[in-house]
N, C-alpha and C positions, 0 to 999 in steps of 0.2 A: 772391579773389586768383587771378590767371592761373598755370597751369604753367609753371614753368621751363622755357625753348627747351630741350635737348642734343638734338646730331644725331640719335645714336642713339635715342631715344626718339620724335622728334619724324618721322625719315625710317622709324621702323619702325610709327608709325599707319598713317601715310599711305600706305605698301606694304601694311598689312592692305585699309586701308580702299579702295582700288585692285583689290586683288584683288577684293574683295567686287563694286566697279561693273566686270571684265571687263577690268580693266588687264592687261597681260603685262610682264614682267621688263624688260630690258634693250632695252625696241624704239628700232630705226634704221633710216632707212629705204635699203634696199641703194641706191639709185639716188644716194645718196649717201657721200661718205666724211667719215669725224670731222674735225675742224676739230684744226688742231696741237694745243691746246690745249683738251681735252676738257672742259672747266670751261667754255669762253663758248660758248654756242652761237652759232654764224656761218657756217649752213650758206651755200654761194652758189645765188644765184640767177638765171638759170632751169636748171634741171638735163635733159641732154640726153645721147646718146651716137650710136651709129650708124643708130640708129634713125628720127632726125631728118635727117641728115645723107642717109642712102638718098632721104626721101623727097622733100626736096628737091630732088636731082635728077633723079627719078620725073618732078615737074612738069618743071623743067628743060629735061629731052629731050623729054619728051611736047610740048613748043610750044605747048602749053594753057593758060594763066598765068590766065587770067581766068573769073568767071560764065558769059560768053557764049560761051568757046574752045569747049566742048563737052567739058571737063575734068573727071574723075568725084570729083575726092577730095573739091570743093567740097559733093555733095551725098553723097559716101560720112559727110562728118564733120556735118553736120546730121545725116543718118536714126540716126546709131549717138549724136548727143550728144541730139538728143529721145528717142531709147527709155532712155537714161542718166536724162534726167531726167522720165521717164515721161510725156511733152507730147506732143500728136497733130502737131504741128507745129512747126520748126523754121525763121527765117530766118537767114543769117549777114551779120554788119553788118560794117562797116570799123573799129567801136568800140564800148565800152557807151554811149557820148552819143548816138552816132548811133543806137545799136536805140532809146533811151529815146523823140528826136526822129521815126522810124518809126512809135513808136507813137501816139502824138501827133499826127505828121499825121494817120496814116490814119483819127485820130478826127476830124480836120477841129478841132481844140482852133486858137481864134485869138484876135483885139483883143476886149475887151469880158465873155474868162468871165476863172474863177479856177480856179485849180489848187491842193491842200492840199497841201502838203509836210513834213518834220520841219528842224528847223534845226541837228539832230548829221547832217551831212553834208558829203559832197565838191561845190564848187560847180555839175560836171556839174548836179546834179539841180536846182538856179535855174534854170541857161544855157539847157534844154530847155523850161524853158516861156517865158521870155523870147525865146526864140529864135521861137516860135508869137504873139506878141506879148499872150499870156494875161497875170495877174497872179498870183504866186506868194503863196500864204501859207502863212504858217508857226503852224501847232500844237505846242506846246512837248512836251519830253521827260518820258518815267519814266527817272527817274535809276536808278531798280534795273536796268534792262533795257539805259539806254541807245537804247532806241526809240523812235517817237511814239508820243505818250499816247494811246488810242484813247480813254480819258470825254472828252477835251477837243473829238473833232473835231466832233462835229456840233455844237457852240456856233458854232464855224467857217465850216457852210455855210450859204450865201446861197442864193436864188432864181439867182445869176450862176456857181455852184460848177457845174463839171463833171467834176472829176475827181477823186479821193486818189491820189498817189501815196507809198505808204508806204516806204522803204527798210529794207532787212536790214543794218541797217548791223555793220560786223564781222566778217560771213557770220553771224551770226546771226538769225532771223527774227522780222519783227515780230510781232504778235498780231492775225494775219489772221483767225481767226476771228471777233474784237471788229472790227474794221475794217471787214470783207465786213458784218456786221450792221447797221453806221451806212447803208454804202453802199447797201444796199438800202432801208434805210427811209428813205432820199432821194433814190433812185431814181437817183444816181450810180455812174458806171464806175468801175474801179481796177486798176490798171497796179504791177507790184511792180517797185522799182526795186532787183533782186535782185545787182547787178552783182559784189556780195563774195561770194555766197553757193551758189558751183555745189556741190550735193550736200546742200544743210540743207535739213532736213527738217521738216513740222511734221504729226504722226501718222502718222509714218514715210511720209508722200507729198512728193517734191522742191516747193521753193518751185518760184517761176515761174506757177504755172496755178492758185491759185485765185481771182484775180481776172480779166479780161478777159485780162489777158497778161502775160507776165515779162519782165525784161532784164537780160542777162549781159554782163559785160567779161572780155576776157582780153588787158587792156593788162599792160604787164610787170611788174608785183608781182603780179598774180592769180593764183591757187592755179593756176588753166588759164589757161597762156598762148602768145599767140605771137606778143609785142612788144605792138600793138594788135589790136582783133577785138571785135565783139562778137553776141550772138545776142538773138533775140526770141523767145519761147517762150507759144503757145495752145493751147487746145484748139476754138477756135471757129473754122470751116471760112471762114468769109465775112470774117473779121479778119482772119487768115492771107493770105489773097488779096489785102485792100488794102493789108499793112504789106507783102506783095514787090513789087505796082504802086507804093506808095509808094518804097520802096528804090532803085529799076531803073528807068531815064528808059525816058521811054515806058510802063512797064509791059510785063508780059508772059501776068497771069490777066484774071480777070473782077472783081479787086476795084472799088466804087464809086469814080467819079471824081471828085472835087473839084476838078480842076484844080490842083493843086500835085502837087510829088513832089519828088525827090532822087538822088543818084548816092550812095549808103553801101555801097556792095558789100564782100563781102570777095574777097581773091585768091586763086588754087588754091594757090600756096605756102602759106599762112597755114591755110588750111585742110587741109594734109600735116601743119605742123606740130603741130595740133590735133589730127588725128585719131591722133601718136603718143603725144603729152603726154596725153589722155587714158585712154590703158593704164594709167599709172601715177598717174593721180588718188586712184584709192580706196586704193592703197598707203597714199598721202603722209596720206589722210585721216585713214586709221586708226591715222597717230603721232601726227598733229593732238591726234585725239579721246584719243589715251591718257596725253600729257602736258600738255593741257587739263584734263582730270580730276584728274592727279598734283598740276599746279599746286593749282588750287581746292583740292584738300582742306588740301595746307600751310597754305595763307595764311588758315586757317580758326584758326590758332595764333598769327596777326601782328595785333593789334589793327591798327586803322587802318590796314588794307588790306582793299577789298570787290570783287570779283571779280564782274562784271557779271551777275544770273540772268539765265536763260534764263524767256521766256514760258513761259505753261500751254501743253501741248501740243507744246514742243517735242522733236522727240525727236532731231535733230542739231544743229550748229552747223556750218558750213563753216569758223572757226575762222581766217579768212583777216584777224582781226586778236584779241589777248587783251584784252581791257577790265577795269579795277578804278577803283573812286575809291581817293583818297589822302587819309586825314585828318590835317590835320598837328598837332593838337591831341594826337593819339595817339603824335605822334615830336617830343615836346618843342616844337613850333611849328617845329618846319624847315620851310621854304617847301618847295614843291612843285618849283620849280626847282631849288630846295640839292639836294633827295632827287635828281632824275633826273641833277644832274652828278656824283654818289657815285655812281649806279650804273653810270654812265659808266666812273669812274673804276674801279669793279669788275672793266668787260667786260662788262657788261650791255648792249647793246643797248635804248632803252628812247625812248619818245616821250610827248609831253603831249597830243598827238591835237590834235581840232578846235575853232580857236577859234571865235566865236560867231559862226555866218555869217549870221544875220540882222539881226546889227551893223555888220558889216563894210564897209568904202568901197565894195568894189563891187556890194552888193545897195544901201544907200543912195543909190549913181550913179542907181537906176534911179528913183528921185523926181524927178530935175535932166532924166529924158530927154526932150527934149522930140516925139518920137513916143507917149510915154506920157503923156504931158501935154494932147496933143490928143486920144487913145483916152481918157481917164479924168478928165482933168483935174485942175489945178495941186494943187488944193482937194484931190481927194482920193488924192492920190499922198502928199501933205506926212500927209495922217492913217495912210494906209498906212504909212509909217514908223513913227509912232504905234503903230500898232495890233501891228506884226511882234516888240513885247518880247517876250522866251519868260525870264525869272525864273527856271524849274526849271532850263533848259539854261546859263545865265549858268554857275551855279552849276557844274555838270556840268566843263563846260570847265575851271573852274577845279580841278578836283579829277581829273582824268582821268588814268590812265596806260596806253598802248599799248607791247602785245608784240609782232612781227609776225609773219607764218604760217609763213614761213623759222626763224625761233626754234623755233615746237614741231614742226619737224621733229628738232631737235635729241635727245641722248643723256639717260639718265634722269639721267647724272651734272650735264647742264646744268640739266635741270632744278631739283635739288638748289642747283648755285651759284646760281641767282636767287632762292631765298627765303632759303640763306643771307648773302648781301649785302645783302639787304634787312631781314633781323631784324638784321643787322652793324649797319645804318644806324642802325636804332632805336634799339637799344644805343646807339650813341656819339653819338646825337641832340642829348643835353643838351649836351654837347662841341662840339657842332659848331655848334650855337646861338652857346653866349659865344667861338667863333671868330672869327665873323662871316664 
């Protein structure tokens, strides 16, 4: 038989047990102020002050606006965000699509290979290989982690496989070292499609670099941001070279030529912005990570609520989304919808995340395309449909609840009100059943 909830009992574990993992009291992060009502977390976002505002008009007056002006902040905020995330290299893109699409060309990835991808993702990570006119597949989910399943991928590749790209999805990172392992022993490259994830860590080393190269967004929910942006992060000198001749018409190093390329630049405003939002990343992190942990331990008291683990090995989460499945067997059979418009109704802030995008109209369009149809043919696009069910992740989707990274910026008191609304829920679960 489970312990009885009461607050006091249940918020004085989980303060012990907080202490113990290096939680601190009451953290908030200065850069921000409490929301009226201390109970919902709703911090706003993107948070900025003079800091921002100076530096934009740094660029402004300087007449520099661009890569090419001869403008320093552009490459002030690369050299200070690769030594951030400890990469020997640094490019800045116009978005995370676009660094994903950088790196991609500069591998020369075109009609005729395959690209492995996970199908709990944002559709960017399709668009970039369809964009190269590759064929995407989809390796289905571990539902504990919410990752790609790394046993499944190399059933996956073919003699036509050129690439994994794994995704961090969440800001939490995948299980690269299981990953890097497949890829070597089929002598395939891999590219982390890191874009939620500036500052996770796995062995206390920043994602991004241990596969061929990483890619960052800092479009406007990202932890870093400024509006759109995004970076490409190696440590391989001759990579580096082709993903900024890729980037930059014309080029401008000695990377290999293919004869393709691209304009993704970022602009020296966007880069002032970033290089101030930056200061205060590791702040914001470190309430991330304190009411990340706060959370997890409550909900360790909420039957049918499961809080996404973290892979072996990892030793951050960038936190830039909270993940749980939702069992609704555990709250009387409340659908999963009923649960998130109660916690609506709370002030909860709360989403069902992503539906199955390997089901979805517009990865199915790409059977009907007929550019793909003469690259691959009719025959085996219609099986490719076939073939892209992922089963674990159906499942996932249906069960998913997202918190977002603005939330655990929040007070330890909001923290408190989102597991008490949600044990509320439980409680009146049977009630809210024969409501209908």
């Amino acid at each position: 038989m489970s312990t009885p909830f009461t607050r006091r009992g249940f918020f004085g574990t989980a303060a012990a047990a907080g202490a113990m993992t290096g939680l601190v009291g009451e953290s908030m992060p200065t850069a921000a102020a409490r929301p009226a009502d201390a109970k919902k977390a709703n911090v706003a976002w993107p948070i900025w002050d003079k800091g921002e505002e100076e530096s934009l008009l740094a660029v402004l007056n300087s007449g520099k606006w661009g890569r090419t002006s001869g403008g320093k902040h552009l490459l002030d905020f690369e050299a200070a965000f690769s030594e951030r995330m400890k990469a020997k290299h640094c490019i800045a893109t116009s978005s995370g699509t676009t660094a994903l699409m950088t790196t991609l060309g500069a591998l020369n990835i075109g009609p005729g290979e395959q690209v492995i991808m996970p199908p709990y993702t944002f559709v960017a990570t399709f668009n970039v290989i369809t964009n190269s006119f590759a064929l995407p597949v989809f390796v289905d989910t571990d539902p504990a982690t919410f990752q790609i399943d790394p046993k499944k991928i190399a059933a996956a590749i073919t003699d036509d496989t050129r690439l994994l790209l794994p995704v961090h999805i969440g800001g939490s990172p995948a299980d690269m070292e299981a990953i890097n392992s497949v890829a070597k022993q089929h002598g395939v490259k891999v590219i982390e499609d890191a874009c939620q994830a500036p500052l996770a860590e796995l062995h206390g080393k920043p994602v991004g670099t241990s596969g061929l190269a990483g890619c960052i967004s800092f479009q406007a929910s990202k932890n870093l941001t400024s509006g759109e942006g995004g970076a490409v992060l190696t440590n391989d000198d001759a990579f580096a070279d082709q993903c900024f001749d890729f980037h930059m018409p014309g080029g401008r190093r000695k990377g290999a030529d293919f004869g393709r390329g691209a304009n993704y630049r970022l602009t020296q405003f966007q880069a002032a912005l970033l290089s101030v939002q930056l200061v205060r990343l590791e702040q914001h992190a470190k309430t991330r990570d304190e009411n990340a942990a706060y959370l997890t331990e409550m909900f360790k008291q909420i039957p049918g609520i499961t809080p996404a683990s973290l892979v072996p090995g990892c030793t951050r989460s960038a936190w830039h989304l909270y993940m749980m499945r939702y069992d609704q067997t555990q709250f009387a059979g409340l659908t999963r919808s009923r649960f998130l418009k109660e916690l609506s109704k709370a002030g909860v802030r709360c989403s069902g995340g992503y539906s199955a995008l390997n089901n979805s109209p517009h990865v199915k369009a790409l059977a009907e395309n007929p550019h793909y149809q003469r690259i691959y043919g009719a025959d085996t696009m219609a099986k490719w449909v076939e073939a892209n069910q992922c089963p674990v992740n159906d499942k996932l989707c249906a069960e998913a609840i997202w918190f977002s990274q603005t939330q655990l910026l929040g007070s330890r008191a909001e923290m408190e009100h989102i597991v008490e609304a949600i044990d509320g829920i439980r409680k009146r679960a049977g009630d809210l059943v024969k409501i209908g």
